[in-house]
N, C-alpha and C positions, 0 to 999 in steps of 0.2 A: 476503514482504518486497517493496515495490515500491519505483521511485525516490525517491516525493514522501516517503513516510513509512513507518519500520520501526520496530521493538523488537531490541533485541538482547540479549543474554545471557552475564552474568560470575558466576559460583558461583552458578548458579540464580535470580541476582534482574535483571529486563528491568530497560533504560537502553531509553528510548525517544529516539531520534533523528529529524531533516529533512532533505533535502538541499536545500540553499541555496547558491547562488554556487559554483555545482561542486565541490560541498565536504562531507561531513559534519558537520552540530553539532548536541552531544549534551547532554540534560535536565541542569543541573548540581547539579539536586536529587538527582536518580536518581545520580549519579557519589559527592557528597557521603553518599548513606546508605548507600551499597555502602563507601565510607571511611571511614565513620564509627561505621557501623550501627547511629544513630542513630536513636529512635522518632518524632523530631521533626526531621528532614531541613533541611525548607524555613527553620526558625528558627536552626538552626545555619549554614545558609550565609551567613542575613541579618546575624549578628553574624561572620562571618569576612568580611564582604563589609565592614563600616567596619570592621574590623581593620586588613585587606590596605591599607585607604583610608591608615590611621595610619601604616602600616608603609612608607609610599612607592609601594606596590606598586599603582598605582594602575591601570597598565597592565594589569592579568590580570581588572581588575573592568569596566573601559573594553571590554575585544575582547571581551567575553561580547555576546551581542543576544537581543533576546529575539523569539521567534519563536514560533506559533503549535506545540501539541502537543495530542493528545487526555489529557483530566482524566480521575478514576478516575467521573466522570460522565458519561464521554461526550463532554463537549463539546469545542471545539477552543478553548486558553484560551490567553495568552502566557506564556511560560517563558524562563529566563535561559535559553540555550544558548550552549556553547562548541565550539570547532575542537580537534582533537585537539592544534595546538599548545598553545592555551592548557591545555586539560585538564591539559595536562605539568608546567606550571609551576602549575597548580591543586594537584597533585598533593603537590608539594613544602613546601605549607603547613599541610595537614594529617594528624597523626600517625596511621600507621595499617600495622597488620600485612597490610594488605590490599595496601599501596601499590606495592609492588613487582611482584606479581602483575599488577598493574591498566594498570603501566607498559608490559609484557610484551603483556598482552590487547590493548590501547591499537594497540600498535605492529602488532600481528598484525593487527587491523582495519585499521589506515590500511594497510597492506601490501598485504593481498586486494584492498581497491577501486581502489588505485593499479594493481596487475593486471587489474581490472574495466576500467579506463577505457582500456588499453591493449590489451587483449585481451577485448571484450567476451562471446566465447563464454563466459569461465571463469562470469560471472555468470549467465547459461543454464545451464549447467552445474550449478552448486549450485545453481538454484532447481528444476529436475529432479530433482535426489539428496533434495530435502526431499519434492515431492511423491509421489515413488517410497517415500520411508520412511514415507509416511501413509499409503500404498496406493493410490493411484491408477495407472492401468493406462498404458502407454507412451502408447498412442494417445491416451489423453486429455491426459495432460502435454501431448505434441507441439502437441495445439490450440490449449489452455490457454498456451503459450509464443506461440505464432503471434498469441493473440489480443492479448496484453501488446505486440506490436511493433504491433500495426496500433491501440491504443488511443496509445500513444506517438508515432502519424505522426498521429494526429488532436488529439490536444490539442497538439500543436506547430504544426500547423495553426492551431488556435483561436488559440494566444501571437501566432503572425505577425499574426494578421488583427484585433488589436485587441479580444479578448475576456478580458476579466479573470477570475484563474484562481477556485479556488474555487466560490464561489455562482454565478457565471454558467454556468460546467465540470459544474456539478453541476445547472445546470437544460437545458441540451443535452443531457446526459445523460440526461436523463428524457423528454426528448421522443422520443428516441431511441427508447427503451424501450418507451412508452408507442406508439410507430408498430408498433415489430414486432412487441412481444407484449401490447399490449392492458395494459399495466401500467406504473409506475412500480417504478424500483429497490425505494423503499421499500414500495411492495406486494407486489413479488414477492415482498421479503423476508420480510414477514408471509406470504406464502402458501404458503413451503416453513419456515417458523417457525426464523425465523434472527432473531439479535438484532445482533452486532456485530461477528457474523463476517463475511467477502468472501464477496458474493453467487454470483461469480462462481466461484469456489472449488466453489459446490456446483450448478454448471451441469452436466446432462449434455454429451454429444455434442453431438446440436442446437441445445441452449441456444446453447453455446459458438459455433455455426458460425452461428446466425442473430443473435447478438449482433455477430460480426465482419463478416457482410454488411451488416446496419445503419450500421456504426461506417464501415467501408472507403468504401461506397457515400456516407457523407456528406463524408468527405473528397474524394470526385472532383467531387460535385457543390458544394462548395467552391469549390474550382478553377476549375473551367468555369463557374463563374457571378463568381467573385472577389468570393464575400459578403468584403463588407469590416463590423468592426461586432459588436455583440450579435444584430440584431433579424437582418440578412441572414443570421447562421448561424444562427439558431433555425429561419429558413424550410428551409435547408438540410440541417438534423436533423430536423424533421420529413417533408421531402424523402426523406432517405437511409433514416431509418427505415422508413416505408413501401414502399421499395425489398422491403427485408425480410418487412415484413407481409405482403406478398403474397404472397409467397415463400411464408413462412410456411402463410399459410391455404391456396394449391395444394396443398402437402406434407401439412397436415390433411383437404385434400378427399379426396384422392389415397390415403391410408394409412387413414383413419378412424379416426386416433387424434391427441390432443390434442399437441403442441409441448410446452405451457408443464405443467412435471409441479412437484409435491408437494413430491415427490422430494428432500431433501438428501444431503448426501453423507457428516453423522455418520448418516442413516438408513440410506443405502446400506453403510453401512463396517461398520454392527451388524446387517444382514441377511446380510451378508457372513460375519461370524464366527458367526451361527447356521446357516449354512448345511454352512460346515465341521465344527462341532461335530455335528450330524446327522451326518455325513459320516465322522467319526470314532468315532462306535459304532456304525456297524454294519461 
């Protein structure tokens, strides 16, 4: 789960949510077929949506927004989304044995994160207990946590300095990439044969540690130069990244072995359980 964008999970079926205006708001597609469990979701809400219009109710159709969510295509398309208030009084329009449970769940999430935003450890916290249950080993969590704050001091960076998030965020990011390890995200991701999973997720050690020198290194030179702008921080991620590249290729001169590996971490995870299966007959 990250800030900008997660899934979450009620009797096994994902509600994909954003965090928007320091807030959660969640798919009211996804909300409506988990209440519904309807095969045709998005058509029922459209005819509950001039219902609720008839019915007065006009405010719970009004505070929905629609905001940007990944489709079962991949792409990032707009979607009604609601605040867990509105969900509440969403809740209360249509009939459903689900409803009450939902109400419960509802409240348990806005709960946790109102704890999240007061005590941000607890969030660290549970994002450690999920990677530990995938099997990832302490030390890598640890990084993997480390590199999450210093990607979040850099894209706040980016917000202050006039760079627009998204498509701008996502071409700094590649130049980044492309300075340290000779790659774009979306190459790397073809070349450890990842489709729509976090690249990062299946970073080794180094990965992870020359991604954060990358990413750190261009926020300082940020800074010290006050790219203000698109183009000033593109110079500046190309800056930072090669900070890293170099880094990088001393570390391959040095060891005579490659940085950038194959290697993912469902591949690592099933070497892992063959290894112990051997390990267990004899």
């Amino acid at each position: 789960m990250t800030k900008d964008n997660a899934l979450v999970v009620f009797q096994d079926k994902k509600i994909r949510r954003v965090w928007h205006n320091e807030e959660w708001w969640f798919s009211v597609v996804d909300v409506v077929r988990v209440l519904t469990e309807s095969d045709d979701a998005r058509n029922y809400w459209k005819v509950l949506k001039h219902r609720l219009i008839d019915e007065d109710s006009l405010e719970t159709v009004t505070d929905c927004n629609q905001l940007k969510l990944p489709a079962s295509d991949g792409k990032m398309r707009l979607t009604d989304c609601a605040t867990t208030k509105t969900l509440f009084r969403l809740v209360q329009s249509i009939p459903s044995r689900n409803a009450e449970p939902f109400k419960r769940w509802l409240a348990q999430v806005g709960h946790e994160r109102i704890q999240e935003i007061e005590n941000p450890e607890l969030a660290q916290k549970r994002m450690k207990e999920v990677f530990r249950a995938k099997g990832y080993s302490d030390d890598w969590i640890e990084k993997r946590v480390r590199g999450i704050t210093i990607r979040d001091e850099l894209t706040d960076e980016w917000d202050k300095r006039g760079v627009k998030k998204e498509r701008e965020f996502a071409i700094l990011t590649a130049e980044i990439s492309k300075a340290t390890f000779g790659l774009t995200p979306t190459e790397y991701k073809n070349l450890k044969g990842l489709k729509k999973e976090n690249l990062r997720d299946h970073m080794n050690d180094l990965e992870l540690i020359f991604t954060m020198l990358g990413e750190a290194s261009t926020t300082k030179i940020a800074r010290k130069r006050d790219a203000q702008g698109f183009i000033d921080n593109k110079d500046a991620a190309k800056r930072g990244g090669n900070v890293a590249g170099v880094a990088r290729k001393e570390l391959e001169k040095e060891s005579g072995e490659s940085t950038v590996s194959k290697d993912n971490y469902l591949y690592l995870a099933e070497k892992k359980t063959e290894r112990k299966i051997t390990k267990d007959k004899k």
